[in-house]
N, C-alpha and C positions, 0 to 999 in steps of 0.2 A: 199262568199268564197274569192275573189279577193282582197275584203277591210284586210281580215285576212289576209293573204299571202303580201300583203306592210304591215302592222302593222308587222308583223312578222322581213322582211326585216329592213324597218327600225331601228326596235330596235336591230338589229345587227350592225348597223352604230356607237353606238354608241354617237350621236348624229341627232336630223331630217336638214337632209339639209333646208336653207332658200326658196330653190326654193320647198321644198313640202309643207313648210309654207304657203306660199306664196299664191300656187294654192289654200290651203283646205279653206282661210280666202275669197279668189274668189267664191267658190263656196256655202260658207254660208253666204255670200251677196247675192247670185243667190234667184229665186220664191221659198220660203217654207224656204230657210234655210237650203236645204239639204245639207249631205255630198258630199264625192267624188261619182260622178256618174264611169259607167266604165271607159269612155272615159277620164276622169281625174287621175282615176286608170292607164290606160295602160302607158297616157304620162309618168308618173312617176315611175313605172317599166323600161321604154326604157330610161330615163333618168340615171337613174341608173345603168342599165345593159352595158350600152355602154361602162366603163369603169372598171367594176369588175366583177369577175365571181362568176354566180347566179345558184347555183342549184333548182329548183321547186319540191317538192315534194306533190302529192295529192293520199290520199288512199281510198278507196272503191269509187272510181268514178262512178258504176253503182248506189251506194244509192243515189247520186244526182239526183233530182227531173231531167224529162227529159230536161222538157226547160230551166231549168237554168242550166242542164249538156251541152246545145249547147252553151249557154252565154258561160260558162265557157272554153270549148274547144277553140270556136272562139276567145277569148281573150286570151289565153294559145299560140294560133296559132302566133296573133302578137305580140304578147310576142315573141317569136322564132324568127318569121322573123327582125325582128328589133334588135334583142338582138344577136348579134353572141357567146357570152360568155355566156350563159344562155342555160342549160340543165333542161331536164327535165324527173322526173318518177311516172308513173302513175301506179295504182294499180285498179284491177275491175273484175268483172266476166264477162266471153266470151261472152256476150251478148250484151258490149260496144263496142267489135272490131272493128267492123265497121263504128261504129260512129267515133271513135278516128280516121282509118283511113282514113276517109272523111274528116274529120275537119281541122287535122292536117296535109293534103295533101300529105300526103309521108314521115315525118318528123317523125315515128316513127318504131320501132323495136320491135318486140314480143315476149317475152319468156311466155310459155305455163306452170302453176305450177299447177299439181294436186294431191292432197292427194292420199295416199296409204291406204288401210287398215289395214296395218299395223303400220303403221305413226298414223293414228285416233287412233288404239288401245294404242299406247305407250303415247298418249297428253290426252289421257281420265283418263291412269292409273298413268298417272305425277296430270293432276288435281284432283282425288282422292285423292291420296296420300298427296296433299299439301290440302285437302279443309280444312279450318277455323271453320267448325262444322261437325265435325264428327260425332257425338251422332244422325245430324237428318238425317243421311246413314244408313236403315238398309242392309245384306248381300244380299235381294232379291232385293231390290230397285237397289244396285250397281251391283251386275246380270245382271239385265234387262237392265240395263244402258249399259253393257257392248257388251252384243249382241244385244240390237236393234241398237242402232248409227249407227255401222259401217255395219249393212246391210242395213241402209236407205240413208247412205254416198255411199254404192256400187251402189245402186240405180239410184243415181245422176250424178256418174263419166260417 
């Protein structure tokens, strides 16, 4: 995820700087040949970030497997502390909170977003209305659709 987010960065540059040339031809001189490891990762982020503002964006962070969800934080963290121009938004279900607020030691803000049932009902009757095959909808099937979702969505809130 790290290596995606500099490929990312970079190629907003516009050009790759010589100093991340630099490092990546160091590090495929390294045992195997591998790429950037994190810690080649971070340098290069913090190099970056020192003088431009970075915004990070990373969505459904609880689908990240858990241990590379800690890799991920923990580099995310010195990302932050290193980087004073460098924000960050993360997106995940309630079940990361507290890992984020471990990790990120204090460095983050909570907004709480939970579906309505009546919100499900009006995104269920938007994607109907727009689906691409309508013929394999019949009226009972889109029925059932309609009433189960949103009482297995109340469910869950």
């Amino acid at each position: 995820m790290l290596g995606s987010l500099l490929r990312q960065f970079v190629s907003g540059l516009g050009g790759i700087p010589e100093a991340v040339v630099q490092d990546f031809k160091k590090q495929r001189k390294g045992i195997g040949g591998r790429g950037l490891q994190v810690s080649g990762i971070l340098k290069m982020f913090q190099a970056f970030t020192a003088t431009k503002h970075m915004f990070i964006c990373v969505d459904a962070l609880d689908e990240c497997v858990p241990e590379n969800r800690m890799v991920v934080l923990e580099s995310l963290r010195q990302i932050l502390q290193g980087s004073p121009n460098t924000r960050l938004f993360l997106t995940g279900r309630p079940q990361v909170r507290s890992e984020v607020e471990k990790r990120l030691d204090g460095a983050a803000t909570f907004i709480s977003i939970q579906a309505t049932e009546d919100g499900v009902i009006r995104y269920l009757r938007d994607k109907l209305r727009n689906d691409t095959t309508p013929e394999a909808m019949s009226r009972t099937l889109e029925a059932e659709i309609m009433k189960t979702i949103p009482e297995i969505n109340s469910e869950t809130m």
